[in-house]
BARO-942919 format. One record per atom (N, C-alpha, C, O, CB): residue in one letter; x negated, z negated, y negated. Coordinates in steps of 0.02 Angstrom, whole numbers, plus 50000, padded with zeros to 5 digits. Glycine has a CB too. Layout:
AXZY
...
***
This chain:
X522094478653011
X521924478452940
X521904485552912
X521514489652937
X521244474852929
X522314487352861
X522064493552831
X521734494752782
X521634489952744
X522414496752820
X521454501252765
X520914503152731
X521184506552668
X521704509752661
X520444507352773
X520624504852618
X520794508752545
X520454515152549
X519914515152580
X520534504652473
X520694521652517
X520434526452512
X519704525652492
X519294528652526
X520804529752477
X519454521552436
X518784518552425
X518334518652494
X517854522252507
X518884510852398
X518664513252537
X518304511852587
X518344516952650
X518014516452702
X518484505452602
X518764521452635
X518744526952682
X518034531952659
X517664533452706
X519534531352678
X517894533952606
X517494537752554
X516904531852564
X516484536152578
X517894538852465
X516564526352569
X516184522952570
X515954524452638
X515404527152644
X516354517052550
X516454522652713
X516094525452763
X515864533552769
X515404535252806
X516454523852815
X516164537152736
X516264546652733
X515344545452727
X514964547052772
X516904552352635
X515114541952657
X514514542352603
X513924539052668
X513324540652666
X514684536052513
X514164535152714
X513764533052760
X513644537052822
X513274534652864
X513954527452774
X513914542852831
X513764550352871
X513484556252847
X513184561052871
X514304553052893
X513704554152783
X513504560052748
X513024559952686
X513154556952634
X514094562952729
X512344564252701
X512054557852639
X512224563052568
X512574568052577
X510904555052648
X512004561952513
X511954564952462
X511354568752433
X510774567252449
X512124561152430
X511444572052406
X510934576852387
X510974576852317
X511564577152299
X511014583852415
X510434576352256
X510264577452198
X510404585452185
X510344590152224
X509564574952188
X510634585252115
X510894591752082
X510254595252079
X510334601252090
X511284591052006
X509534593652064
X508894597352085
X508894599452151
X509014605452161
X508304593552077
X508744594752210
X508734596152259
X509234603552283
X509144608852312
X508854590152282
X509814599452247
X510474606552288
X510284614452243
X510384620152263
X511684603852259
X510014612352187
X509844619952145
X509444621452199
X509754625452235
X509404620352059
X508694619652230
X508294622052245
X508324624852316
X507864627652345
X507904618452228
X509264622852353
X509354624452409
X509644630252385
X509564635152421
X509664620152453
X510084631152315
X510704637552310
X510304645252328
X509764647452308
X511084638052210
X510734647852367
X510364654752367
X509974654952446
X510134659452484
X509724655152294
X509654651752461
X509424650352525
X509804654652575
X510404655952566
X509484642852539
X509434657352634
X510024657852659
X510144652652729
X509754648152745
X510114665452671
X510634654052758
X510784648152801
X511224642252736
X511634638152757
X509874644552841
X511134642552688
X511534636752662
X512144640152624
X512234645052588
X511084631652610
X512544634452655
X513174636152615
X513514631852559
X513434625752562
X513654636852660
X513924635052501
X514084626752456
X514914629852452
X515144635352436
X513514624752347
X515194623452474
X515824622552473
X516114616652431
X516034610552432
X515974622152534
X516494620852393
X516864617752341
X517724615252383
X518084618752420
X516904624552268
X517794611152370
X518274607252417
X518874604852367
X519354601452387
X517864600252458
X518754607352286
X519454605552251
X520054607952263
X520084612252308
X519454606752193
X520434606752244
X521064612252233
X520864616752184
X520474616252136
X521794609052207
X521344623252215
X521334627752166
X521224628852112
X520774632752096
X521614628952161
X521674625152063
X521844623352004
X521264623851986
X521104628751953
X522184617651993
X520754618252004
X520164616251962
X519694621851964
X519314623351918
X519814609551986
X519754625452033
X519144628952042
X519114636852002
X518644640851996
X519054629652124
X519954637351974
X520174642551935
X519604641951846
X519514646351805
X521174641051928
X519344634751847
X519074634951771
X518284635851810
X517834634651770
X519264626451707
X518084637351868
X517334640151889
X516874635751951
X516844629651959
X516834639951813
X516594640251983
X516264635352024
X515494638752042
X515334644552028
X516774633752095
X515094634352072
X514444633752105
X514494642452112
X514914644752150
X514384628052186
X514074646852076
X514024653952101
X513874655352180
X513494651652210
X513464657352060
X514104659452202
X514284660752295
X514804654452309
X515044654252365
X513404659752361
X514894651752284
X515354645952347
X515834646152392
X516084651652380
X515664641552325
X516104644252430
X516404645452487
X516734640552432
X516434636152402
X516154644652571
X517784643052423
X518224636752408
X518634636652449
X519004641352466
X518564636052348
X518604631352470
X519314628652541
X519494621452528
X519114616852541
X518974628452642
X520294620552492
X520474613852480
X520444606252525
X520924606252563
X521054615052466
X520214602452530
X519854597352565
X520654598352595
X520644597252656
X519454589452526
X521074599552580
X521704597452621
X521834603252680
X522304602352718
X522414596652566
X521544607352683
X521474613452723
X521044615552778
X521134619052827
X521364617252686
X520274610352741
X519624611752791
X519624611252866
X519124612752899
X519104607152775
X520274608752898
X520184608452954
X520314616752981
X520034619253030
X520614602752978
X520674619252950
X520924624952991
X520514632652922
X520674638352908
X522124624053001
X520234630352912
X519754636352864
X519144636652881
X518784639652841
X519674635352786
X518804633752941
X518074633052932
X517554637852945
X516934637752938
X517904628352964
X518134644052975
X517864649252982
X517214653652925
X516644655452939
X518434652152991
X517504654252876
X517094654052825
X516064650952822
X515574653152791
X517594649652785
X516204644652875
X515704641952855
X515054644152940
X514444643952944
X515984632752832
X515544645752986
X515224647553061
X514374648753023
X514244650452965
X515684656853111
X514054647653063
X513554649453038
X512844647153007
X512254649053011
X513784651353013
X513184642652978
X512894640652938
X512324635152966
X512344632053019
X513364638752895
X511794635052912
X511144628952952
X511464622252899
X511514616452920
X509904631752929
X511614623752848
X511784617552786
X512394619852757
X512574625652747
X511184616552719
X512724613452743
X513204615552697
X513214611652654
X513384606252679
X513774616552715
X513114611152588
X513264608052527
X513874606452487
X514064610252443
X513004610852496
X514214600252501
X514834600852468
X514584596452419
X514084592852413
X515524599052505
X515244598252373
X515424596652317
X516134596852297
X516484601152324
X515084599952281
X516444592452248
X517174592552220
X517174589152154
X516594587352149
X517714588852269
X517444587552109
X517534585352045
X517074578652032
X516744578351979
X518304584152036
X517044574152072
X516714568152070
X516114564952128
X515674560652127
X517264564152067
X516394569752175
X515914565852251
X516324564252313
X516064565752367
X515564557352234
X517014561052315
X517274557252348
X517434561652385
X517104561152437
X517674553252326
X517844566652387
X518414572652419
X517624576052464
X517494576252524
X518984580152336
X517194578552398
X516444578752457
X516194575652497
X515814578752534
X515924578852441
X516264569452507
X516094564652558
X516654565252634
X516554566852692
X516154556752516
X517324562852593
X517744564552641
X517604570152692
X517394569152750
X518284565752610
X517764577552659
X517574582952688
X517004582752723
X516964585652777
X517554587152650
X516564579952699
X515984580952745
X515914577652800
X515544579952844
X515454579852717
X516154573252807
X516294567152884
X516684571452936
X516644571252998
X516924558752864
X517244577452874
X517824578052929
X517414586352979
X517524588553036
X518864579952874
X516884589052914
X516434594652965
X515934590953007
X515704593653058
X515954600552919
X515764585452989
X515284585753049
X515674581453089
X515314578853131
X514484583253038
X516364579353094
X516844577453184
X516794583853195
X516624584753254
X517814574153195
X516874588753166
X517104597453200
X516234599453209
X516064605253219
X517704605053122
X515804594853205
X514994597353224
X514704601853204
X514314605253237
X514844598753280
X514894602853135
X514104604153066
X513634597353076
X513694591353065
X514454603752952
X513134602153105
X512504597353100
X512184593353019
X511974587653008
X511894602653129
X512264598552978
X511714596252897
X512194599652846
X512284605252822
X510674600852888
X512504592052842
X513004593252810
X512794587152723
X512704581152724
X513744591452871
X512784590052683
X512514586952620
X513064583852568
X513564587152580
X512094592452583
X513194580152526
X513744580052467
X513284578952414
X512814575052408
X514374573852469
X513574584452369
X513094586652283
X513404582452232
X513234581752173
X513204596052246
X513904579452266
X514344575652221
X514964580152188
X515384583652216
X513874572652163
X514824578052098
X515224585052072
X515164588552029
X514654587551995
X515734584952060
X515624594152009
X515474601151998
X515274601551901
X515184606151862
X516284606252029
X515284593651894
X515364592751827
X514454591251813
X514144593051763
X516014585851807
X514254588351859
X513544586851863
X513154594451873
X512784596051826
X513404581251929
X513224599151929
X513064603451929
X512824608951870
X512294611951867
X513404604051960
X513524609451814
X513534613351778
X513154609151718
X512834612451677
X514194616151772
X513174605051714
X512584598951671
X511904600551681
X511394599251649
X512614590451701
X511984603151723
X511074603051764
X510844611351752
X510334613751776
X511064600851881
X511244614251720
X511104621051724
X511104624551788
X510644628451803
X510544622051697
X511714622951835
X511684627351901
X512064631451890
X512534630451851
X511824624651966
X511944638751932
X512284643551911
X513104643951926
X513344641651978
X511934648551936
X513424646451887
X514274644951925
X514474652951894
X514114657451873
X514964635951880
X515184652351903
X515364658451919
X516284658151896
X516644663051905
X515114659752006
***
């Protein structure tokens, strides 16, 4: 039987839990946490989460260098989904606390800082 991208992103959301745009403000800056923006380029050219790590969800396997280190990582992408994805695919590569903020449209709604 095969699967809809939906239902691929539905199990992603069941590994990975979500985090409130409060919550993730009150992690930004921290250290040990990281926030990775997982759009394409394109999008991330009109601004993102101030500090963020950007690496295109289509890339994260072989970029994760960037993130070594880290105690949390906070993703985020335009809507949630691509954050979910991504986040299933760091913690197979074993990021322990790994979060999805959803997206970058909520963030900047919420008054988080971007850049």
């Amino acid at each position: 039987m095969t699967q809809t991208p939906n239902d691929l992103v539905s199990a992603a959301k069941t590994m990975v839990p979500d985090i409130s745009v409060e919550d993730a403000k009150a992690l930004h800056g921290t250290d040990g946490v990281v926030f990775l923006d997982v759009r394409e380029s394109a999008e991330v050219a009109g601004g993102k989460v101030a500090g963020a790590v950007a690496i295109p969800r289509g890339t994260l396997e072989w970029q994760t260098e960037a993130l070594v280190g880290a105690e949390t990582v906070v993703v985020y992408c335009a809507a949630g989904g691509r954050a979910a994805l991504a986040g299933a695919t760091l913690k197979a590569l074993g990021f322990d606390d790994v979060r999805n903020a959803g997206g970058f449209k909520d963030w900047v709604e919420a008054g988080g800082a971007v850049e």
